[in-house]
C-alpha positions as CSV (number, residue, x, y, z in Angstrom):
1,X,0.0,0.0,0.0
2,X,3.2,2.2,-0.3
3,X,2.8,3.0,3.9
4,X,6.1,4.0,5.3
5,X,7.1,4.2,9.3
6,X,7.5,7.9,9.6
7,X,8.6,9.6,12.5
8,X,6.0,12.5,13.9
9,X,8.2,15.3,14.6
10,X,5.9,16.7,17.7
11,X,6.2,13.5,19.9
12,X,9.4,11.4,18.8
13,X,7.0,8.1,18.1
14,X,6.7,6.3,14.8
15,X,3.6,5.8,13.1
16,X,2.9,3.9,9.6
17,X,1.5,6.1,6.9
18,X,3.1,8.4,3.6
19,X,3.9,11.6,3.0
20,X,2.6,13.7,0.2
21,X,3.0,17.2,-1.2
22,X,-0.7,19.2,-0.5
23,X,-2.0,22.1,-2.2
24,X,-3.9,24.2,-0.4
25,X,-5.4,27.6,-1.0
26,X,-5.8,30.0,2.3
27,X,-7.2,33.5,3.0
28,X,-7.7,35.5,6.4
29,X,-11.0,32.9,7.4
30,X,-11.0,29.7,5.3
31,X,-8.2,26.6,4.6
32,X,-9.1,24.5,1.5
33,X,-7.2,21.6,0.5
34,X,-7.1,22.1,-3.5
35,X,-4.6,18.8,-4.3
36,X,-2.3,16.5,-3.3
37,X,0.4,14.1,-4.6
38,X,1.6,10.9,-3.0
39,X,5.5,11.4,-2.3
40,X,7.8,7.8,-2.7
41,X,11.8,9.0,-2.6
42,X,12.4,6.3,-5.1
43,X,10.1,8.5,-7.8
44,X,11.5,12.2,-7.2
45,X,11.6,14.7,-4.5
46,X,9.0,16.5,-2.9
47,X,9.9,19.9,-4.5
48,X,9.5,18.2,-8.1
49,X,6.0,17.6,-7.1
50,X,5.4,21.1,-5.4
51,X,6.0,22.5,-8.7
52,X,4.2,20.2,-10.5
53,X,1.0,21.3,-8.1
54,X,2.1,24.9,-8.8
55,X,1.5,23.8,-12.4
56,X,-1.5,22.8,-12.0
57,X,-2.8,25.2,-10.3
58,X,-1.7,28.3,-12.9
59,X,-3.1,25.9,-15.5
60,X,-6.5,26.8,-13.4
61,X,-6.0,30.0,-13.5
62,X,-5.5,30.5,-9.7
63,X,-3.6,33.7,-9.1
64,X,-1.9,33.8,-5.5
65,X,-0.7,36.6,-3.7
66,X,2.4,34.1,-2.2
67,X,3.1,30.5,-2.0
68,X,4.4,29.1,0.9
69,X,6.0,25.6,1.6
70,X,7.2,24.1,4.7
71,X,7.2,20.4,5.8
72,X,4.9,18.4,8.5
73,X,2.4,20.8,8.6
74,X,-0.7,21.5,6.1
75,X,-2.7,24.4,6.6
């Protein structure tokens, strides 16, 4: 099923599931998930699908004011 043990960087413990690469769009009252891409390390790095999501999204026409990335945490 592609799980992974991943270690969950607020308590030190190890849990089984996978990382992806989310898209979400966010103003001052509302968090919307938009997308997301499983990530494998085997198939590319998570910045490779970032942009692909980026992509995406300006294929959509969606016009942010920023983007911002960071890891372990989704809107």
């Amino acid at each position: 099923m592609g799980l992974k043990r991943l270690k969950d960087p607020s308590t030190g413990s190890y849990v089984f599931g996978f990382s992806s690469v989310v898209l979400a769009w966010m103003d001052r009252k509302r968090k919307l998930p938009l997308a997301f891409l499983p990530y494998f390390a085997d198939e590319g790095t998570k910045l490779e699908l970032a942009l692909a999501l980026l992509s995406w999204a300006k294929a959509e026409g969606f016009q942010p004011e920023g983007v911002l990335f960071d890891a372990w945490y989704e809107a």
